[in-house]
C-alpha positions, 0 to 999 in steps of 0.5 A: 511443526506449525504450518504455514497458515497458522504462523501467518495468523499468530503474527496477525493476532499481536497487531489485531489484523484482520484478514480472510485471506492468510497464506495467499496475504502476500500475493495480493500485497506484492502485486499492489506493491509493484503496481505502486512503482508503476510496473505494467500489468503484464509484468505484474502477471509474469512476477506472481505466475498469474492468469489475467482472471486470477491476477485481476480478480483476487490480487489487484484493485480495479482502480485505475492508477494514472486516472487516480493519480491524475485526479489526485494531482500527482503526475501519472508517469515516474514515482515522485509523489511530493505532498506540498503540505509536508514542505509547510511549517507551522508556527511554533505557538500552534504546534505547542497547542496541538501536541502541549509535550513537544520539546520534551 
């Protein structure tokens, strides 16, 4: 029988990801995750069944979203991150020399 830890690193070596941490990988993934979708602190600790040390220590980055966001340009309330360089189009002549396949 193949534990936990072993089918975590069999499904990280086909990738190439590397990583320290193997079975707890998704603690920190899931509490990132929910701080993206603007889930308070408190509500993260209760999801992963955290003390705040633990929470804060090993699963969550010490930086503070809304001031990133703010500083980044994007508001700080909701989940609207529109990047207004995605709304831009390209001459076609400009494409063609950047990427000589496209159309193909």
């Amino acid at each position: 029988m193949v534990s936990h830890g072993e089918s975590i690193c069999k499904a990280f070596c086909s990738p190439d990801i590397r990583s320290n941490k193997k079975t707890h990988i998704n603690c920190g993934l899931s509490a990132r995750m929910a701080g993206h979708v603007c889930a308070n602190v408190d509500q993260i600790r209760r999801q992963g069944r955290w003390n705040n040390t633990t929470m804060n220590g090993a699963y969550l980055t010490n930086l503070p979203r809304k001031l990133v966001r703010s500083l980044a340009g994007f508001p700080t309330y909701g989940r609207s991150f529109h990047l207004a360089c995605a709304a831009l189009h390209p001459p076609t002549s400009l494409c063609k020399k950047l990427f000589p396949a496209i159309g193909e």
